[in-house]
C-alpha positions in Angstrom: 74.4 139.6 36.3 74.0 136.6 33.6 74.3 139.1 30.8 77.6 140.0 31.9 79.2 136.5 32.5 77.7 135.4 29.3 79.4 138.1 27.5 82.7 137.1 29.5 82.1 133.6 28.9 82.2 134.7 25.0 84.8 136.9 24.6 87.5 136.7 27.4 90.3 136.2 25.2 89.1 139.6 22.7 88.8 141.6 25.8 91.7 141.1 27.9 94.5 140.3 25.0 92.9 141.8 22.2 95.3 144.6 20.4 95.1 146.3 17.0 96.9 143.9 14.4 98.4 144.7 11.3 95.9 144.7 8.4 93.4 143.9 11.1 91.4 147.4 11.0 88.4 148.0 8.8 89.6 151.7 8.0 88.0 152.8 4.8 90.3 153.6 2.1 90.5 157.2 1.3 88.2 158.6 -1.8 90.1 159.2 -4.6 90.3 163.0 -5.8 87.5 164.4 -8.2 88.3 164.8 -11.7 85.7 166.2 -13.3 84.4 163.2 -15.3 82.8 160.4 -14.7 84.3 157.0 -14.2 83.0 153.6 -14.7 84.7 152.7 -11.4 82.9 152.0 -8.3 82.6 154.8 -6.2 84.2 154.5 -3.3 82.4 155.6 0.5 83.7 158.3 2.7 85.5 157.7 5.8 82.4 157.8 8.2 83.2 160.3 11.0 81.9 159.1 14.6 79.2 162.0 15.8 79.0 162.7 19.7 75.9 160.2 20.5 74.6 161.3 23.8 74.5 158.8 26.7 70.7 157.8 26.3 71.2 157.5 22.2 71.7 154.2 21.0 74.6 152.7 19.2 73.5 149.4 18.7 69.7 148.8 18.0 68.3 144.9 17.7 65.2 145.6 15.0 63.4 142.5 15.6 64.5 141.6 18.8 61.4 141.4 21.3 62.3 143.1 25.0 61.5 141.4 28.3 61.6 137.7 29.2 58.3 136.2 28.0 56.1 135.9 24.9 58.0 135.6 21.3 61.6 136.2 21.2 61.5 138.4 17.5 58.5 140.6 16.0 58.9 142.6 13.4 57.3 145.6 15.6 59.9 144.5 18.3 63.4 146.5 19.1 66.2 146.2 21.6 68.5 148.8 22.4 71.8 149.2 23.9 72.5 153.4 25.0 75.9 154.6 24.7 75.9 154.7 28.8 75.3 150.7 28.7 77.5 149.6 26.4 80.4 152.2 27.8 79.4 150.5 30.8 79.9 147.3 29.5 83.6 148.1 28.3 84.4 149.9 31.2 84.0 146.8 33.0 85.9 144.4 30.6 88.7 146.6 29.7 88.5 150.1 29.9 91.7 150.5 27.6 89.8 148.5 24.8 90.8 149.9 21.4 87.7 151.4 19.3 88.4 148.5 16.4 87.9 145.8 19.6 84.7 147.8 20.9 82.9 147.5 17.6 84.0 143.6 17.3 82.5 143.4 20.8 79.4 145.3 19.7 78.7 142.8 16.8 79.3 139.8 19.6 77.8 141.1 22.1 74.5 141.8 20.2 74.6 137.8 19.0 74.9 137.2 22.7 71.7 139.4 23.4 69.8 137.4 21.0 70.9 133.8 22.1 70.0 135.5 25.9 66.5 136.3 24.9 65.9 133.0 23.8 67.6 131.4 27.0 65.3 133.6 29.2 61.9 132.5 27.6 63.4 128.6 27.6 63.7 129.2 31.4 67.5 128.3 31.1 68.1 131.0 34.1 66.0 128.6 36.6 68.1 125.1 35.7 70.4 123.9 37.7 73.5 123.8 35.4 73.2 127.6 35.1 73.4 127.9 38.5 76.3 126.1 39.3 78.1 127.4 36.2 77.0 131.0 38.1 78.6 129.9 41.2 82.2 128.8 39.1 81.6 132.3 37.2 81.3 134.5 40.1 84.4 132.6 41.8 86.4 133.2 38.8 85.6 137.1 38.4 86.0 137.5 42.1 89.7 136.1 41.9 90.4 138.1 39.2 89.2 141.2 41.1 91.4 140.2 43.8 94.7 140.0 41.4 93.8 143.6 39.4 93.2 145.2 43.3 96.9 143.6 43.8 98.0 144.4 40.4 97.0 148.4 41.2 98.5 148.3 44.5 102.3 147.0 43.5 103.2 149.7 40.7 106.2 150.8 41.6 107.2 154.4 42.2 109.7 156.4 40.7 112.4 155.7 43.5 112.1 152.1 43.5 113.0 152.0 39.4 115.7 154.1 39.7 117.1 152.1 42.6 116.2 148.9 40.5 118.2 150.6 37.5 121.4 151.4 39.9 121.4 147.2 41.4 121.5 146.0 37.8 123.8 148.9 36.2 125.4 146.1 34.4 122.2 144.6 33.0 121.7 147.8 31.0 125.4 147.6 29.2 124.7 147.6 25.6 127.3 145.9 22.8 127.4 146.0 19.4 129.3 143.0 18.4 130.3 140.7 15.5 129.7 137.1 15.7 131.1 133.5 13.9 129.3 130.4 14.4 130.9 127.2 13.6 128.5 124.2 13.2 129.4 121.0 14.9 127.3 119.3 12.0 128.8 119.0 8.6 126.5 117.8 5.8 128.8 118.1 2.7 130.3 114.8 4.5 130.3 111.7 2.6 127.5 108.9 4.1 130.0 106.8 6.4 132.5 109.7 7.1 132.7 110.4 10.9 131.7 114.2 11.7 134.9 116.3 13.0 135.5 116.0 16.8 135.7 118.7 19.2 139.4 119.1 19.2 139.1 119.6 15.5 136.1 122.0 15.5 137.8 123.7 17.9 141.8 123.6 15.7 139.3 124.8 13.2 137.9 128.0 15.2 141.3 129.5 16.4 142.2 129.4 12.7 139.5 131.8 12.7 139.6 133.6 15.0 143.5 134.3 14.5 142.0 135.9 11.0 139.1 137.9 12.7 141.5 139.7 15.6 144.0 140.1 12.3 141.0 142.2 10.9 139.5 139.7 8.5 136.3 140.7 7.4 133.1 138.5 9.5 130.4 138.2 6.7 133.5 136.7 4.4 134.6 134.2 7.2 131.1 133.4 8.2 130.5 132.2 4.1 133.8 130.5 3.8 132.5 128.2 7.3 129.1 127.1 5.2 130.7 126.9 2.3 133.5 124.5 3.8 130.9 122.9 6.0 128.6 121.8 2.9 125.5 124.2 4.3 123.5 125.4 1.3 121.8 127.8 2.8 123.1 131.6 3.7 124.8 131.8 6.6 123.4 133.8 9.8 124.0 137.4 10.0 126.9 138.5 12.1 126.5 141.8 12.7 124.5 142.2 16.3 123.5 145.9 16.8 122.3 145.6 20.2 122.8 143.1 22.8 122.3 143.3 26.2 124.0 140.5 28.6 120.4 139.5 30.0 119.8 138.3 25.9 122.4 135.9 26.3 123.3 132.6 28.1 125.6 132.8 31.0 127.9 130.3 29.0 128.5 133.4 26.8 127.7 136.6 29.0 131.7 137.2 29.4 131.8 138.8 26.1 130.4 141.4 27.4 133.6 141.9 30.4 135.8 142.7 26.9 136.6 146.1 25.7 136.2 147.6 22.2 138.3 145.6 19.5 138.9 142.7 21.2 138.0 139.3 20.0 137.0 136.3 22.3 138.4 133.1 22.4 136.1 130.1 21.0 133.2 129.4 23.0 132.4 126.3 22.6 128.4 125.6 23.0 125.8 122.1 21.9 125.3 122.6 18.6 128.8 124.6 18.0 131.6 127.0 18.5 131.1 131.2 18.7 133.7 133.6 18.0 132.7 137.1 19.4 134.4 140.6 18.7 132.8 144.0 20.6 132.7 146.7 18.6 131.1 149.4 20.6 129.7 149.3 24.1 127.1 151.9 26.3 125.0 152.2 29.1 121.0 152.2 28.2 119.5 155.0 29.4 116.9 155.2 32.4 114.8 156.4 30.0 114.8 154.2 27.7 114.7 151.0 30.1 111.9 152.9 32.3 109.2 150.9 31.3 110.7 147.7 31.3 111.8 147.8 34.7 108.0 149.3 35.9 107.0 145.8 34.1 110.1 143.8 36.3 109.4 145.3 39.4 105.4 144.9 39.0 106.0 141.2 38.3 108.0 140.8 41.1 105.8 142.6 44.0 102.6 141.0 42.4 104.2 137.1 42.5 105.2 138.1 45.7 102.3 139.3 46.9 100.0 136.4 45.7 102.8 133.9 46.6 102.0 134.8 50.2 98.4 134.3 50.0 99.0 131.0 48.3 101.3 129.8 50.8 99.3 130.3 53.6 96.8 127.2 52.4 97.8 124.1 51.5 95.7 122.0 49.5 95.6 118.6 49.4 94.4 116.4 46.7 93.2 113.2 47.0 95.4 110.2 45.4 92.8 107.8 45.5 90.5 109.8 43.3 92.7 111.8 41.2 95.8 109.3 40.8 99.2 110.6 40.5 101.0 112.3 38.2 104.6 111.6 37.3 105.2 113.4 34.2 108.4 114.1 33.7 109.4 118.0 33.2 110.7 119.3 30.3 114.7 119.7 29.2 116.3 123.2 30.1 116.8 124.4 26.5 120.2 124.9 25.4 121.4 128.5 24.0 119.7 129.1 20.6 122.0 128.5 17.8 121.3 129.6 14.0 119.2 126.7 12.3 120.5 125.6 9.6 118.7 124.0 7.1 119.4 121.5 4.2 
């Protein structure tokens, strides 16, 4: 049981988040091809090909490592070894769907953790007290987990409820391909002293433009004649936006998406500036395409549900006297993401 926890103690955050990164695998390059002479390169190894180990072969072998719990911890006669059964075991029971690039990093930890065990075990670290309360905190831990995977399992959804999920939020799934202007509120090219333009005038200055967008005008031109008026140095923010859905933007803005084809929006006027919008295309996502996004929505939703229930039917108390209060204030709604713009 303590070989286990110590392993999850170690490498929690490999097992459960732990995906292939870019760059991250060790594949061997491939060999280059034979040419008959010989070259003052390095040779390089062959891809090694896995070979089907049996369940009682070994895949990781501890030469040195002494077995059991007393007498010396190494010999140079000693040797541990892990069977493919026990270490399949072993990520069967972290993550089954670990990737074979995580199962060898776990292998290399795992048998560091094996060595650091077998000296814990002849120091009689099992027997103290502090690994027995840490025990106690371990197996609450895993048992709460156990408790949210069962719930996890048990609020998939089914192919009816996604479908009657996709039909509710039809509108979520509209898809636009639009054009967009952004006018800063900040000017930099200003003069130290000179007041920054008001609102009224930022906003004389954005049905100028927009006159000249619905008149055809070409965006990426307007967009560079804004940061170049407005004293930005740095290139202006793309404004072609292939595919926007109205859940990617704030409600302040999410009537674009209520305009047809062709038409251009009035200025809206956010924080940090004023948008100009124009749709150039709009569709419906497919089911398909949305399928597993909504499986994620709808398992969210049934397994907060779920566990909100449990939590609400106990009520702990914490004791002021002993733990003080705490009064920290929460953090600022953020407002809608503007493009930075940068000196």
């Amino acid at each position: 049981m303590y070989r286990l926890t110590l392993c999850l103690l170690l490498f929690s955050s490999l097992l459960f988040s732990q995906t292939a990164q870019p760059g991250s695998s060790a594949a061997p390059q491939s060999a280059p091809a034979a040419t008959g002479s010989t070259s003052s390169q390095p040779s390089q190894s062959l891809p090694v090909i896995p070979q089907d180990i049996p369940p009682s072969g070994a895949v990781i072998t501890l030469q040195g490592l002494c077995p059991g719990t007393t007498g010396p911890a190494t010999g140079a006669d000693c040797k541990t070894i892990i069977t493919r059964a026990e270490f399949e075991k072993l990520v069967g029971t972290l993550n089954p769907d670990m990737p074979k690039n995580s199962q060898q990093m776990l292998a290399e930890q795992y048998a560091k953790a094996m060595v650091l065990q077998s000296l814990a075990e002849r120091q009689h670290i099992p027997e103290t007290q502090h690994f027995k309360d840490m025990m106690d905190y371990m197996r609450t831990q895993i048992l709460a987990s156990e408790v949210v995977t069962q719930a996890k399992d048990k609020a998939k959804p089914t192919p009816a409820e996604v479908q009657e999920y996709y039909t509710k939020h039809q509108q979520d799934y509209e898809q636009a391909a639009l054009k967009r202007l952004f006018i800063p509120k900040s000017k930099p090219s200003l003069k130290e002293g000179a007041k920054q333009p008001t609102e009224a005038e930022l906003k004389l200055e954005a049905d100028k433009m927009r006159t000249r967008a619905a008149a055809g005008e070409d965006f990426d031109k307007l967009q560079k004649e804004i940061y170049f008026s407005s004293g930005i140095k740095t290139p202006p923010p793309p404004t072609s936006i292939p595919n926007w859905r109205r859940t990617m933007v704030p409600p302040t803005q999410a009537a674009i998406f209520d305009m047809k084809p062709g038409e251009v929006s009035q200025p809206i006027v956010q924080p940090e500036g004023i948008y100009i919008y124009k749709v150039e295309s709009k569709k419906t996502v497919p089911l398909n395409d949305v399928k597993a996004e909504i499986e994620q929505t709808l398992l969210n939703e049934k397994l907060r549900n779920t566990l909100e229930s449990v939590f609400n039917s106990v009520k702990p108390q914490l004791n002021e006297n002993y733990f003080g209060t705490q009064n920290a204030p929460k953090p600022a709604a953020s407002s809608s993401p503007a493009p930075r713009i940068k000196q």
